[in-house]
C-alpha positions in Angstrom: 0.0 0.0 0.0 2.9 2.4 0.9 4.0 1.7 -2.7 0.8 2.5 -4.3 0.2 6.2 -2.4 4.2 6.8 -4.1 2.6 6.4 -7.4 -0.2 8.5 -6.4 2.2 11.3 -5.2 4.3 11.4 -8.3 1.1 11.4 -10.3 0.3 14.4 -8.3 3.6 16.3 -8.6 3.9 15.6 -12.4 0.1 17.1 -12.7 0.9 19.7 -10.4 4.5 20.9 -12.4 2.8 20.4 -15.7 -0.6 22.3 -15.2 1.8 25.1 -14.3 3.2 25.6 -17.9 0.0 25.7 -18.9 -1.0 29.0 -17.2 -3.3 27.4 -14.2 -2.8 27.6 -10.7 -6.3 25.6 -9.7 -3.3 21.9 -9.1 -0.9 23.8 -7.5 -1.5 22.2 -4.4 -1.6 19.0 -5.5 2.3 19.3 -5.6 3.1 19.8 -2.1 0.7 17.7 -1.1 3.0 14.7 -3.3 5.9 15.4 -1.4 4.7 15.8 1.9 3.4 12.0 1.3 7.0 11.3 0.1 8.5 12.7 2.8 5.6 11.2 5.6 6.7 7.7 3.5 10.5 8.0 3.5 10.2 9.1 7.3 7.8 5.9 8.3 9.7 3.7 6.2 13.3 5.0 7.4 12.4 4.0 10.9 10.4 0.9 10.1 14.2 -0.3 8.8 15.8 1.2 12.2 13.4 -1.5 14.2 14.3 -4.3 12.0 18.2 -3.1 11.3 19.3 -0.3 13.6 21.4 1.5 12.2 23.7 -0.7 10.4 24.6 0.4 6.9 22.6 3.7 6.9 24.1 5.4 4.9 25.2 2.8 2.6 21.5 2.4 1.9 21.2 6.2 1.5 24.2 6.3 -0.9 23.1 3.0 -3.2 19.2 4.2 -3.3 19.0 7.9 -3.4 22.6 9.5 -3.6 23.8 7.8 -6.7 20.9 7.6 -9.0 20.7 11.3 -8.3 24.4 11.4 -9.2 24.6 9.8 -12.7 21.5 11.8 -13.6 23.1 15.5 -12.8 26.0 14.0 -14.2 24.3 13.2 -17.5 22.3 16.8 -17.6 25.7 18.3 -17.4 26.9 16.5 -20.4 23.2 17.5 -22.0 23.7 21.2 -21.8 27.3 21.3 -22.4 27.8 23.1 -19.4 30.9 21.9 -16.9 31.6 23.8 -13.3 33.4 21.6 -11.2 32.4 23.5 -8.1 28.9 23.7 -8.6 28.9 19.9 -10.0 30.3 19.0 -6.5 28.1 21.4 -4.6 24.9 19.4 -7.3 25.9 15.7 -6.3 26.5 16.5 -2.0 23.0 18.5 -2.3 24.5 21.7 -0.7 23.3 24.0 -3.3 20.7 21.8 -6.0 17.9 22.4 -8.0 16.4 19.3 -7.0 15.3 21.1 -3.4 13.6 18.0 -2.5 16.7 16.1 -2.3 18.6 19.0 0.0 15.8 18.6 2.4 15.6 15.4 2.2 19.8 14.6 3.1 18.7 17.0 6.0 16.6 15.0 7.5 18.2 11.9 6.8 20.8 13.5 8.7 18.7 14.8 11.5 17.5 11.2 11.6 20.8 9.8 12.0 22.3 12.3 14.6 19.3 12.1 17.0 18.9 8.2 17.0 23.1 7.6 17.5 23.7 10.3 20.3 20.3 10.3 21.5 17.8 8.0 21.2 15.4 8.8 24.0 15.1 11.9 22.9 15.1 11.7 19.6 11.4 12.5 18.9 11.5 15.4 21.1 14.5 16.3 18.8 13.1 15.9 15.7 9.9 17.9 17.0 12.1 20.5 17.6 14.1 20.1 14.3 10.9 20.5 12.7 9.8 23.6 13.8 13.3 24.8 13.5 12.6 23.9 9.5 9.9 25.9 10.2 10.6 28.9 10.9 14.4 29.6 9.6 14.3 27.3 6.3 13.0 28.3 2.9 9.2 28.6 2.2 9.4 25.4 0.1 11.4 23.4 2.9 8.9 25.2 5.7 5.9 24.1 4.5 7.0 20.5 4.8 8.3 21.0 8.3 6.3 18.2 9.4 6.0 15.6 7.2 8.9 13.4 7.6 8.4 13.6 11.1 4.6 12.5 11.3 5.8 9.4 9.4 8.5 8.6 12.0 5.6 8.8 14.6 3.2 6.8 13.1 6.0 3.8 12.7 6.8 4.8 16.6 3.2 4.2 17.1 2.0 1.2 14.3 1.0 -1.4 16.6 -1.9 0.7 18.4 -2.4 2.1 14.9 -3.4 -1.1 13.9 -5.9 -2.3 16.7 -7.9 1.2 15.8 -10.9 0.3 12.8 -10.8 1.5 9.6 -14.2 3.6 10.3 -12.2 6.0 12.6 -8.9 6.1 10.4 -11.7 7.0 7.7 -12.8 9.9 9.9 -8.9 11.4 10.7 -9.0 11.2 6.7 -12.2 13.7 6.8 -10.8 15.9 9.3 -7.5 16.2 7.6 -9.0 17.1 4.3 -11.3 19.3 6.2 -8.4 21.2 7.8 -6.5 21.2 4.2 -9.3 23.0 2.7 -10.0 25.3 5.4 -6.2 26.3 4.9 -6.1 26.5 1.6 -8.8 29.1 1.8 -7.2 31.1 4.6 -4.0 31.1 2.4 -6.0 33.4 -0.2 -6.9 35.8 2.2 -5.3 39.5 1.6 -3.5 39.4 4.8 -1.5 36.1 4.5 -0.6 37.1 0.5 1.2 40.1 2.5 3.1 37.8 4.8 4.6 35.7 1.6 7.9 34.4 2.8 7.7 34.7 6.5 6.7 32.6 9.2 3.1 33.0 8.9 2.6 32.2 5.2 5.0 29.1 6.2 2.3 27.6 8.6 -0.4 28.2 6.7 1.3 26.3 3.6 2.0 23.2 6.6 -1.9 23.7 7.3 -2.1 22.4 4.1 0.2 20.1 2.0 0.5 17.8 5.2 -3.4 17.5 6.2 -3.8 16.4 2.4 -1.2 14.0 2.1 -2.6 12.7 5.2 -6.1 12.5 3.2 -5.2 11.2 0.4 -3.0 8.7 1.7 -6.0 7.5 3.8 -8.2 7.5 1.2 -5.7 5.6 -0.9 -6.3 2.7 2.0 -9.4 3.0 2.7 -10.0 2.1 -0.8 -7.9 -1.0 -0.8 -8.4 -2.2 -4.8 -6.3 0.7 -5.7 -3.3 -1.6 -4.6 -4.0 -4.4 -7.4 -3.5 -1.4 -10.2 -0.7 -2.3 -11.9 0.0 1.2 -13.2 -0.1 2.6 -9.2 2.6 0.0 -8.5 4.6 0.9 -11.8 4.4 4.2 -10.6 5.8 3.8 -7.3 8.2 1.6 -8.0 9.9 3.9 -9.9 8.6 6.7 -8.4 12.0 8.2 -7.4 13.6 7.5 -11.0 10.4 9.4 -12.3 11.1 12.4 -9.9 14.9 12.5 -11.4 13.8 12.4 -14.8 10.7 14.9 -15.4 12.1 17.5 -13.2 14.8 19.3 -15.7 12.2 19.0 -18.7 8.7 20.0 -17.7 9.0 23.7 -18.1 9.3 22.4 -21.6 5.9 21.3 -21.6 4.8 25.4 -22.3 1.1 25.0 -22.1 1.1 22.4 -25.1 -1.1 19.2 -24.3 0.6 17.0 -26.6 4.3 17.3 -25.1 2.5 17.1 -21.8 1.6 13.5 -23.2 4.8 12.9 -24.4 6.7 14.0 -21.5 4.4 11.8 -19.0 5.2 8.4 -21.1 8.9 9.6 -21.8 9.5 9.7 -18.2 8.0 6.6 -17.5 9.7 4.5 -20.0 13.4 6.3 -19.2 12.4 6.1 -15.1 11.5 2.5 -16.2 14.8 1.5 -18.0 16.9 4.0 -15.0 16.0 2.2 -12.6 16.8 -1.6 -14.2 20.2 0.2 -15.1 20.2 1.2 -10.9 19.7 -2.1 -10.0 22.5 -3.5 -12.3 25.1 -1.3 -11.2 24.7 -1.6 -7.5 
């Protein structure tokens, strides 16, 4: 099921970049609302490993799965716009200064992770709590309005057992309240007041009002309507969910409004994402 709700959030981020092109805001936030579910995931699924592993080959994992695909595909764009700097290459690859935001933030946390749970692992969620509102309030308004999400997914792997003695009937309802708080957010974000606070800390909660709230939703919804996990396509989709990420990012700005190279950039990016991440798996 985890699997499926990563197809359904790159679905939603590729929707979200490409209706952008075309001069429409009305998906925007169906983009933030795909990675705060990747980031909920990768932080549920990160310590889900920790109770079966520890911490034994962390980052190796890190370095195999997300570090080096990311690698060989800056590598290749640079050789695709002729362009060489071998300061910003090195700067690319580590994530210190990317275009690829998602993967900055998400090395932060992975090192947040890391750092709490080696030197202090009682306290680590109270760390992480405060590391989030620390993202919060002092990171960019694209990293701030995920301040929570990898974190909530941490807590409901803390928490899984109880999780599952609770019915689906009130899971259902957490899925209503969150996608009633999303929405009541996303309307408070249009007010006059908060469109003159854009880039401070009050336009930054109001954007965590609502990306994580939805993700929450949809991910609920995704299992509450259990069939959606025998779609072969949703499983396609998240299995090469990252690769597809990599791939579409650099090239839908080409899109420009046109419908047809919307198309063709959709089934591009799953055939190359398809073929990457074969090509991944051969080389590690």
């Amino acid at each position: 099921m985890t699997n499926c709700c990563r197809g359904v959030a790159i679905l939603l981020i590729m929707l979200s970049h490409v209706s952008g092109t075309m001069g429409t805001v009305l998906l925007t936030p169906l983009g933030g609302t795909g990675v705060a579910m990747f980031l909920f995931l990768s932080g549920y699924g990160l310590n889900e490993s920790y109770k079966k592993h520890g911490l034994t080959s962390y980052w190796q994992k890190k370095i195999k799965r997300v570090f080096i695909p990311y690698a060989i595909v800056i590598t290749l764009l640079c050789v695709y716009h002729g362009k060489f700097d071998f300061l910003a290459y090195m700067l690319n690859i580590t994530g210190l200064k990317t275009s690829y935001w998602y993967i900055g933030f998400l090395m932060k946390w992975y090192i947040f992770y890391y750092l709490f749970t080696r030197f202090g692992e009682r306290q680590r969620m109270l760390m992480m709590l405060i590391g989030a509102f620390f993202t919060l309030f002092l990171f960019p308004n694209i990293e701030a309005e995920q301040a929570f999400s990898f974190f909530c997914g941490v807590c409901v792997s803390v928490h899984i057992d109880y999780l599952r003695t609770v019915s689906m009937r009130k899971i259902v309802a957490v899925g209503g309240i969150a996608l009633l708080v999303g929405m009541s957010f996303l309307a408070v974000k249009q007010l006059p007041f908060v469109r003159l606070h854009t880039g401070d800390w009050i336009y930054n909660v109001v954007q965590c009002g609502i990306k994580l709230p939805l993700g929450i939703a949809v991910m609920i919804g995704v299992t509450w309507m259990s069939w959606l996990s025998d779609s072969r396509f949703l499983q396609l989709a998240g299995g090469v969910s990252y690769e597809l990420y990599l791939v579409h990012f650099p090239f839908y700005g080409e899109v420009q409004g046109k419908l047809l190279l919307a198309v063709f950039l959709f089934v591009g990016s799953f055939g190359i994402a398809y073929l990457f991440q074969r090509f991944n798996k051969k080389i590690l």
